[in-house]
C-alpha positions as CSV (number, residue, x, y, z in Angstrom):
1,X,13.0,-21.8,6.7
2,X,15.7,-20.1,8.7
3,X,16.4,-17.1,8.7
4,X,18.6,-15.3,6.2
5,X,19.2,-11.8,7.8
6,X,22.2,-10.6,9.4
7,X,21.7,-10.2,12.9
8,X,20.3,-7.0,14.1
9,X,18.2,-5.2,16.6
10,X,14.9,-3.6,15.2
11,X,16.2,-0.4,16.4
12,X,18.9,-1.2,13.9
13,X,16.9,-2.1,11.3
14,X,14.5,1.5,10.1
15,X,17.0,4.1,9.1
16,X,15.3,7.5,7.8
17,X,17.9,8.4,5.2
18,X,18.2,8.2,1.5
19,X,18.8,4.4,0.4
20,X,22.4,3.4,-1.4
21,X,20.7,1.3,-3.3
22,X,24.1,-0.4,-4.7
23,X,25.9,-0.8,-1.3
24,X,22.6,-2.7,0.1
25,X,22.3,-5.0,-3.2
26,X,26.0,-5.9,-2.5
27,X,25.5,-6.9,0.7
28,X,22.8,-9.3,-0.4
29,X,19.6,-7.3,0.1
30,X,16.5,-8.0,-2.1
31,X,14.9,-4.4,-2.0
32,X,11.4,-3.7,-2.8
33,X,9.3,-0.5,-2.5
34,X,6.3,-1.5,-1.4
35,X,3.7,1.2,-2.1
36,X,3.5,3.3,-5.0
37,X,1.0,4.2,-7.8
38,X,0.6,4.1,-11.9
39,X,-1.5,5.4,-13.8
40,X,-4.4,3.1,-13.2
41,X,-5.2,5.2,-10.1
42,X,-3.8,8.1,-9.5
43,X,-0.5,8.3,-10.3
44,X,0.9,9.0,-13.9
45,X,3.2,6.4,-14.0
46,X,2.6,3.4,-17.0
47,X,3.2,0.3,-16.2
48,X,6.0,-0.8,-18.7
49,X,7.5,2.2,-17.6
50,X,7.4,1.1,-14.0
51,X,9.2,-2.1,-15.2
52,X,11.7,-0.8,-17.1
53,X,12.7,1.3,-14.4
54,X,13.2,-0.8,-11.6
55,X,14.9,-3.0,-13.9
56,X,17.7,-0.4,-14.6
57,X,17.9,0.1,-11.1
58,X,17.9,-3.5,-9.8
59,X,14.9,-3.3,-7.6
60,X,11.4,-4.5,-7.2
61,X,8.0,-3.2,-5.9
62,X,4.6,-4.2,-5.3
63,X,1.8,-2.1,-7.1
64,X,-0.7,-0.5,-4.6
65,X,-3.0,1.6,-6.7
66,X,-5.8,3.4,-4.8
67,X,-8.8,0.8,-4.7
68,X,-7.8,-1.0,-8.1
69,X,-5.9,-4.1,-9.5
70,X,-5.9,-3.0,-13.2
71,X,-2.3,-2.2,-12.9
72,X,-1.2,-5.2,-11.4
73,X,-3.0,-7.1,-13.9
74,X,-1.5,-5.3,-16.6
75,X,2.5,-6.0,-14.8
76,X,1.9,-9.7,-15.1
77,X,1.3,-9.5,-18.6
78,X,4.8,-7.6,-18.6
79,X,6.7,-9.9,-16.4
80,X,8.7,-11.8,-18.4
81,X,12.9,-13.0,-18.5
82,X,14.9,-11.0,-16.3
83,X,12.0,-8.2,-15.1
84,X,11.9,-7.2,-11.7
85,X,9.5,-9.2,-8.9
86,X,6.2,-7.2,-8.4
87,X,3.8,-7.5,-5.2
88,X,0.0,-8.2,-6.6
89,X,-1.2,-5.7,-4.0
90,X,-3.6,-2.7,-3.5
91,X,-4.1,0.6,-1.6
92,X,-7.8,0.0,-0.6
93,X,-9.5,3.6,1.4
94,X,-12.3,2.7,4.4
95,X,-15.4,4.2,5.7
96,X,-14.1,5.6,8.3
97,X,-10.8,7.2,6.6
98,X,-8.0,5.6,7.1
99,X,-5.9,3.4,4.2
100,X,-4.9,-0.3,4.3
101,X,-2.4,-1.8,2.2
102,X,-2.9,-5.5,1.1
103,X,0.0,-7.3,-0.1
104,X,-0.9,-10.9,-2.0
105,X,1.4,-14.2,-3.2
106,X,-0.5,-14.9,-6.4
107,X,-2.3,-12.1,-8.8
108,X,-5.2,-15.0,-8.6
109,X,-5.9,-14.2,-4.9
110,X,-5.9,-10.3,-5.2
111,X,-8.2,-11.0,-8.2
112,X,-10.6,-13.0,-6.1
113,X,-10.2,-10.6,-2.9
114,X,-11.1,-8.0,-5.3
115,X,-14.4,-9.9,-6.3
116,X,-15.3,-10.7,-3.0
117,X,-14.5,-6.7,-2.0
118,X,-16.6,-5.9,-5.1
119,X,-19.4,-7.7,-3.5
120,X,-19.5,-6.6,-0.4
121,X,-19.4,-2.9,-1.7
122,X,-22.4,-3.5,-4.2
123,X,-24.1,-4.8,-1.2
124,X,-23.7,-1.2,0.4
125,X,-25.1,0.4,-2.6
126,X,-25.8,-0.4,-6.4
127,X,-23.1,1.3,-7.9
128,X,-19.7,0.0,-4.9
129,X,-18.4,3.2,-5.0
130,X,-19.0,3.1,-0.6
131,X,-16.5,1.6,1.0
132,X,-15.9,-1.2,3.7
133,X,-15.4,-0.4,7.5
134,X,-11.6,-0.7,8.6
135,X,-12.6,-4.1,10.2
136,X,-14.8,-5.1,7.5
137,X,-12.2,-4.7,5.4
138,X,-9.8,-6.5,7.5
139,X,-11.7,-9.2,8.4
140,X,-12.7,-9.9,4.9
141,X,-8.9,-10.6,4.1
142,X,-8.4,-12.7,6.3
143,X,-9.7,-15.9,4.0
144,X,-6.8,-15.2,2.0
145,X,-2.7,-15.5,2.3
146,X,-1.8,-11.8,2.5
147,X,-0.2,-9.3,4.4
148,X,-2.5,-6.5,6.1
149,X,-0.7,-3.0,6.6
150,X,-1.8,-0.3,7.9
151,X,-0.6,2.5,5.1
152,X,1.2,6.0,6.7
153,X,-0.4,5.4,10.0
154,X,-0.5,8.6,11.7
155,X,-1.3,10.9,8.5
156,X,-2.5,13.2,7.4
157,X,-2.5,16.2,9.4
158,X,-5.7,17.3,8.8
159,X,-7.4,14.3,7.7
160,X,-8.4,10.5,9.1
161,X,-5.8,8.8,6.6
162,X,-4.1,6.5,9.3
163,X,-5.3,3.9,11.2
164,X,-3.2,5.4,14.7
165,X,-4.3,8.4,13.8
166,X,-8.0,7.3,14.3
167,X,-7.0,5.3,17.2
168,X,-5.8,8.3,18.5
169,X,-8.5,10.5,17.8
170,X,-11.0,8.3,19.1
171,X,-12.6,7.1,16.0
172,X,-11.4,3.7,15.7
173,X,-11.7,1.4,18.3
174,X,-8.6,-0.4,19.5
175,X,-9.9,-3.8,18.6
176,X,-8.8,-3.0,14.7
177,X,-5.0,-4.0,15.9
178,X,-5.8,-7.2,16.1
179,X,-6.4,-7.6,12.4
180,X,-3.7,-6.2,11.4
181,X,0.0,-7.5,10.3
182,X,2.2,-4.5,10.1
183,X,2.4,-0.8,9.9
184,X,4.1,1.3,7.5
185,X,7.2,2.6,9.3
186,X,8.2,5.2,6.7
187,X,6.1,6.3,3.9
188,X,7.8,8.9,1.3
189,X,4.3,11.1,1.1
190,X,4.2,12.1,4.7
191,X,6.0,14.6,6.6
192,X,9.4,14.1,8.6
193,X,7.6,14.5,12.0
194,X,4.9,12.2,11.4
195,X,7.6,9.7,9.5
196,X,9.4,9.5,13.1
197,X,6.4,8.9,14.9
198,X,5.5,5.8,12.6
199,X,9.2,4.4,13.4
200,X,9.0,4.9,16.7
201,X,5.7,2.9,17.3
202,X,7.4,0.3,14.6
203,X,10.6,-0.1,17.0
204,X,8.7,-0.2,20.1
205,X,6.3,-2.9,19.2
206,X,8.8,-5.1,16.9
207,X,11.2,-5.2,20.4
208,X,7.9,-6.8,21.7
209,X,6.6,-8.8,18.5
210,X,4.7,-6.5,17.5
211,X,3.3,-5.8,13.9
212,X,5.7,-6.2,10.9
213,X,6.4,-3.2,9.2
214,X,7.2,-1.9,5.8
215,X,8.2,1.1,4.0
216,X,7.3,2.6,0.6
217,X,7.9,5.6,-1.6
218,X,4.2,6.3,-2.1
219,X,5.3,7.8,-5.2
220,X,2.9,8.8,-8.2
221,X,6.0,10.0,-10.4
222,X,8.4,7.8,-11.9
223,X,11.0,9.9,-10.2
224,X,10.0,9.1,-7.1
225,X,10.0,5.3,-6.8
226,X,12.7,3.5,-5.2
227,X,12.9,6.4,-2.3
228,X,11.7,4.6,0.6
229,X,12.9,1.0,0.4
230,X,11.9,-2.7,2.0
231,X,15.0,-4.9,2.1
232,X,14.6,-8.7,2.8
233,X,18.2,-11.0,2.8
234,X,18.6,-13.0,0.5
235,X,14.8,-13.7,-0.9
236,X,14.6,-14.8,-4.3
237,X,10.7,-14.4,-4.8
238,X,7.7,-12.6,-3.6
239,X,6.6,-14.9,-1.4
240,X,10.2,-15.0,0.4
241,X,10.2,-11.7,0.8
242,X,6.6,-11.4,2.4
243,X,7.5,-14.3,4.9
244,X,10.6,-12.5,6.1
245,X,8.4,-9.3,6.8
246,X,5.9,-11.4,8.8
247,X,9.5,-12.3,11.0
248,X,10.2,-9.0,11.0
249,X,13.7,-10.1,9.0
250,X,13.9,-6.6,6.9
251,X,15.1,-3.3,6.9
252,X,13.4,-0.3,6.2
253,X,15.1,2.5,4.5
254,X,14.3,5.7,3.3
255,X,13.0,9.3,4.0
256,X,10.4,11.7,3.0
257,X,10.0,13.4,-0.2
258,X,11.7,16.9,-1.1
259,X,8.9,20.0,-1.0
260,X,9.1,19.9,-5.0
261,X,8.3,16.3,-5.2
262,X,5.8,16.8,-2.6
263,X,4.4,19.7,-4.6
264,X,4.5,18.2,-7.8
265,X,2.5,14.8,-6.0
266,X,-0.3,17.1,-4.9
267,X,-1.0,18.5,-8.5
268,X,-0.9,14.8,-10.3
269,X,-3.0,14.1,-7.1
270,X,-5.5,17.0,-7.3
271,X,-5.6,16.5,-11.5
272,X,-6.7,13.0,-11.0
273,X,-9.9,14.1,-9.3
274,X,-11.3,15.5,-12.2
275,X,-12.3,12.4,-13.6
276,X,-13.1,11.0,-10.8
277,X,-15.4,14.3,-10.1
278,X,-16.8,13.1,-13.6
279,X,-17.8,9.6,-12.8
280,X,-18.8,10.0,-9.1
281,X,-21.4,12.4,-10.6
282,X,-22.5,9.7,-13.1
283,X,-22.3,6.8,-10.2
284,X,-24.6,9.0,-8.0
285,X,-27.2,9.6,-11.4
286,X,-27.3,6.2,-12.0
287,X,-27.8,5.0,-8.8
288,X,-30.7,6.7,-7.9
289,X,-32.2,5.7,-11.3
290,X,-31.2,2.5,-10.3
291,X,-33.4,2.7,-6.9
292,X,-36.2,5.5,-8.9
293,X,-36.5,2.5,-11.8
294,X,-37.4,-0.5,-9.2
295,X,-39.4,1.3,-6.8
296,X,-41.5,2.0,-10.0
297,X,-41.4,-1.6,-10.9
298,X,-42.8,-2.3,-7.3
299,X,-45.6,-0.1,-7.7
């Protein structure tokens, strides 16, 4: 298929301002934010919600809750008439720290990535609540049509979050790049500096055909989606617009949340733990009844 973008350098093609999200429709961009989270993991965003928002403000997204499809499961069940084009994706967190986003064509392929993830997981303990290694995880995706990006690559400051982070640091070993398809240039969570860093790795390597790279609000408030933006040309579906990111035929805009927003994030972020608090306590009971039940068996 040729391509439909306007010609550009990849230098001119990341731009770390605030999107004008009318001006780039009108010039025939299809824009998606391609990471962001509902209320299935640990944002407080509903789903219908979600919909009914991008709708009003004629974009799309994919859903990339933290180490769950539930949400996209619930948006196809929404989708219907003129609603916006959603990304069966998912925010998935590694051994080893960092986080990998995993962008699919069809909901059917997340759902049986998911199973085969699932698997793996229960395999590490009886409960799957460990998680993959970074290449584990990788490697396991790559049976399927998808596209593997690595999420806010240098952050956090003060914790393994990004895969060039850990490269960095010494606690990855190079051989991860390989596995991967893109990097997120600009991610609305992180912090200018670290922002700047990801886009210039991103405009270095695409000059070279490098990894693709996205960009995504990371928002867990309704308020915040459609901050950080992925603009293909002309795509009419999700699995145009995925193909032109693998050519590296988008743009990137956006920039990183305000200190309110950011502030605000941290509490939603910090509330959802509670739960989770809850039912890691519960996982870890059961599990060693799990293993205290058959060694009794055995005995």
């Amino acid at each position: 298929m040729p391509s439909k973008m306007p010609p550009k350098t990849p230098y001119g093609t990341i731009l770390f301002e605030t999107p004008d999200i009318e001006s780039l429709r009108n010039e025939g961009y299809t824009l998606f934010d391609m990471h962001l989270h509902t209320n299935h993991s640990d944002g407080l965003t509903k789903v219908p919600h979600l919909i009914e928002y991008l709708k009003n403000r004629g974009i799309n997204s994919a859903i990339t809750d933290h180490n769950v499809i539930s949400g996209v499961i619930e948006a196809e069940k929404c989708l219907h008439g003129d609603a916006p084009m959603i990304i069966p994706a998912v925010e998935l967190e590694t051994r080893e720290g960092p986080h990998l986003l995993l962008y699919f064509y069809t909901a059917d392929d997340l759902c049986e990535f998911n199973d085969r993830l699932c698997a793996e997981k229960r395999k590490l303990s009886p409960t799957g609540r460990k998680h993959l290694r970074v290449i584990d995880t990788l490697i396991l995706a790559e049976d399927f049509d998808c596209l593997r990006v690595a999420a806010h690559p240098f952050g956090y400051y003060g914790i393994n979050r990004g895969v060039l982070k850990c490269l960095l640091n010494g606690t990855l070993d190079n051989g991860v790049l390989e596995h991967i398809d893109g990097i997120e240039a600009i991610c609305g969570g992180m912090m200018k500096g670290l922002n700047l860093k990801s886009i210039g790795y991103a405009r270095e390597h695409a000059l070279s055909g490098g990894p693709a790279f996205t960009g995504g609000s990371d928002a867990h408030l309704l308020c915040d989606v459609g901050s950080v933006l992925c603009g293909t040309y002309g795509t009419q579906s999700v699995e145009e617009h995925l193909n032109a990111v693998k050519r590296h035929e988008n743009i990137v805009i956006g920039r990183s949340d305000n200190p309110a927003h950011k502030g605000a994030t941290a509490a939603v972020i910090a509330w959802s733990f509670i739960p989770c608090a809850r039912d890691a306590v519960i996982s870890h009971y059961n599990a060693h009844k799990i293993l205290h039940d058959t060694a009794e068996k055995e005995e």
